[in-house]
N, C-alpha and C positions, 0 to 999 in steps of 0.2 A: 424734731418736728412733731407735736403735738397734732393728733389728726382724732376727729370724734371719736373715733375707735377707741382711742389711748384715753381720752378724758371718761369717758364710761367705765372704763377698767380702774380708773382713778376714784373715781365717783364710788364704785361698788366697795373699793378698799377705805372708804371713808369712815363708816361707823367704827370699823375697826379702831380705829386712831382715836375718835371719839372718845368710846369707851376706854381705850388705856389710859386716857387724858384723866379720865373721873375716878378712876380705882385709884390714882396715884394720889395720895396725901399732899399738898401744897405745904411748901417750907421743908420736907425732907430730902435729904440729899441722897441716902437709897430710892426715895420716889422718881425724883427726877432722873437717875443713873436708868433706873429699868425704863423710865418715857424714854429716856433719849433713844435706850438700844432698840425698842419695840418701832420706833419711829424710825430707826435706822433697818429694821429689819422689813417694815412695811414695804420705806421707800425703794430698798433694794430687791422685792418681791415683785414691787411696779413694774420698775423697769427690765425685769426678767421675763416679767410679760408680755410687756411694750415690745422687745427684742422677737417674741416668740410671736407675736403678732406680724409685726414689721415680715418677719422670717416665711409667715404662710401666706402672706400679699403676695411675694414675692415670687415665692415658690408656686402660686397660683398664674400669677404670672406668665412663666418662663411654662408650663403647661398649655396655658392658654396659646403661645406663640409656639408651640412646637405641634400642637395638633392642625395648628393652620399652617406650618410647615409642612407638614403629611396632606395635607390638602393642596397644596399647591403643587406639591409632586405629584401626585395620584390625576389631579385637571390637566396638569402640563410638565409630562415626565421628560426630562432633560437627556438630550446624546452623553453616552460613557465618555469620559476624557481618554483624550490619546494616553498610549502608556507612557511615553516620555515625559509626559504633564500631572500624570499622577503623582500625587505625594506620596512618600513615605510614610507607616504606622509606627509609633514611639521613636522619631527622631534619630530611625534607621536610614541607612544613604540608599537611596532608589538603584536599581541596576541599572546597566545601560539599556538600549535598546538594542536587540541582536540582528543590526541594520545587516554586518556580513557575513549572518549565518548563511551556509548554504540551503539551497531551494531544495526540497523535496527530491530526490532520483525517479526520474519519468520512466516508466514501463517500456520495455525493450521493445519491437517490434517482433523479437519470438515469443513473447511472452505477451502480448496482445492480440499474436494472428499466427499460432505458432504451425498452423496446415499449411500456409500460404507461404511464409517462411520455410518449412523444409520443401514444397513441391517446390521453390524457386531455385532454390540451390541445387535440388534433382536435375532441372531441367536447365542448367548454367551449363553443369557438369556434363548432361549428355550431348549439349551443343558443341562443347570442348572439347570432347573426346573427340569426336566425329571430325573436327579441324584435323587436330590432332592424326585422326586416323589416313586419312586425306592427304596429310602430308608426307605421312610414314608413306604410302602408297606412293605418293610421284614422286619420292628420294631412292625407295625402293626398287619399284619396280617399271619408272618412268611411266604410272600410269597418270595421263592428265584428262577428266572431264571437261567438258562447259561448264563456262560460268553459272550458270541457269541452275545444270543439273547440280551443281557441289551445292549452291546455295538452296537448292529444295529438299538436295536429302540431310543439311545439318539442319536446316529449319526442321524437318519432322523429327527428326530424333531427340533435341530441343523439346518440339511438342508432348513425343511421350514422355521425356522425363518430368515436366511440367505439368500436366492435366493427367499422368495414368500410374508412374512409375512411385515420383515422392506423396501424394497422396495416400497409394495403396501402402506404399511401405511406413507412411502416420500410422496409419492406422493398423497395421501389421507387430509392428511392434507395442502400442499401447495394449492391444491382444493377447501377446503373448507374457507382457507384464503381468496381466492379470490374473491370465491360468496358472502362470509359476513365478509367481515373485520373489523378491529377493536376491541372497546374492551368492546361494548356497551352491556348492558343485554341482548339486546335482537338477536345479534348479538354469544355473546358466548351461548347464549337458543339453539339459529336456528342449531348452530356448533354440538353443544352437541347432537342435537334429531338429526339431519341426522347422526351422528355417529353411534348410537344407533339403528336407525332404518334400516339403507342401510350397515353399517361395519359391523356391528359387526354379523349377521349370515351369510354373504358373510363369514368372517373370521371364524366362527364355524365351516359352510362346509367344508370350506377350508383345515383345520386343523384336522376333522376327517378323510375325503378324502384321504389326501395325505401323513400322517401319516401310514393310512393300506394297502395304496400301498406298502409304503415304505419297510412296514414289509413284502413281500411278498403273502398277501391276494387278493385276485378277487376282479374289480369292482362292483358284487354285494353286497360281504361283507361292501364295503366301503358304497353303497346308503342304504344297510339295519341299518346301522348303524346310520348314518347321521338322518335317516326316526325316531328312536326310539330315539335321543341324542337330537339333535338339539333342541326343544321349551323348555324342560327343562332346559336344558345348558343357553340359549337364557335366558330364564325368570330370571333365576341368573343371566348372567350379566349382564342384563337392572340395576339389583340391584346393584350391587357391583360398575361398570364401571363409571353409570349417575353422579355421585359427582366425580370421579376420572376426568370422561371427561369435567364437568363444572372447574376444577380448571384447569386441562392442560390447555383450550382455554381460557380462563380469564385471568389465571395469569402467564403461562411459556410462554416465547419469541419462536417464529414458531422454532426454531433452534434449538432447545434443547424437544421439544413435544416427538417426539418419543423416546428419552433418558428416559424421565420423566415416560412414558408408558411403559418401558420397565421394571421399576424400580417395577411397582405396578405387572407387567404380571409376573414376576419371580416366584409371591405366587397364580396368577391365573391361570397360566401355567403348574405349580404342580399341582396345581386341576383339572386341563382340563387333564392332562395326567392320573392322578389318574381317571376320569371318562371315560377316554378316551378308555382304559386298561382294564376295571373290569367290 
């Protein structure tokens, strides 16, 4: 297809031809050898330009619709295709969709709320104990309360391990992580005798205190008590506690201590309540 463009380019190639026409001697047969090839060399110059013509139309083109392709993305930008619906790049095969990967693992409830977590478990264990202790008592020593009263003094002892005991003892040991961390001899030594020495009759008082509050007794009762319990109470669990407290800080990870403590206090707690009581 000839289009005005092509015939201009023709046109311009015209003198050319002309003039080889006129240099050439008429009747010679080298004259006419050199017309023909000049003429052959013309025409096949034409149409290399015709081609390269045709070529920048085109290529002007395919610009022209690709800028208005970016404009129409840019006015009215299109939703990402599902993954399943995307294509492949270089006639690679798509993967599946990892329909049954599994979901994400959700945050534990000690690792979201991890004070409220160990005062629960405190406060399980010292409800427990106190059955527990209760029951040792009426196999034992055929002692039997009211209903009323069993159930008010395991509900308070309950209460301290919940609201005073696992609380204190969070943050008790986050404490002493920090002063001596690690997991060195002498590091779980240092953990273990401050425990010992500063926790544990802070936690005795604590426990006979607010245990005979709880039961409705006077604060004297509670310091007469505390006055005649505590160094014996004290002297046994220096015994009982000091190995239980070297293995806690030695070998259970900060995050699970009070769990671990809670686990031994169940069978001390019975005792504490049995001497607590009698």
């Amino acid at each position: 297809m000839r289009t005005p463009t092509n015939l201009a380019l023709l046109a311009s190639l015209a003198p050319l031809h002309v003039a080889s026409l006129r240099l050439a001697r008429p009747g010679s047969w080298p004259s006419r050898t050199r017309m023909m090839r000049r003429r052959a060399a013309t025409l096949e110059r034409a149409a290399t330009l015709e081609k390269d013509v045709v070529f920048a139309d085109a290529l002007e083109k395919d610009l022209v619709y690709a800028d208005a392709l970016e404009r129409i993305d840019v006015l009215y930008p299109a939703a990402p295709a599902p993954v399943w619906r995307r294509r492949p790049l270089c006639g690679a095969r798509a993967a599946a969709p990892a329909l049954d990967a599994p979901a994400p693992a959700r945050a534990s409830f000690l690792d979201r709320h991890p004070l409220a977590a160990k005062s629960l478990s405190m406060g399980l264990t010292y409800g427990l104990a106190d059955i527990a202790a209760q029951a040792f008592a009426a196999f034992a020593g055929g002692e039997v309360l009211p209903l009323a009263q069993r159930v008010r003094r395991s509900v308070a002892l309950m209460g301290v391990g919940l609201f005073f005991v696992g609380p204190l003892l969070a943050v008790w040991f986050d404490f002493l992580e920090k002063v001596l961390p690690g997991r060195r001899k002498r590091a779980v030594v240092g953990r273990a005798a401050l425990d010992q020495s500063i926790q544990t009759p802070f936690m005795i008082s604590l426990i006979f205190a607010l245990t005979t509050l709880a039961e409705g007794h006077s604060p004297a009762v509670a310091v007469a008590k505390i006055q005649a319990k505590l160094l014996p109470t004290w002297w046994a669990c220096v015994g009982v506690w000091t190995p239980v407290q070297l293995v806690n800080q030695g070998v259970v990870p900060l995050k699970y201590r009070v769990f671990f403590q809670s686990v031994v206090a169940f069978f001390w707690d019975a005792w504490m309540s049995i001497v607590s009581h009698g």
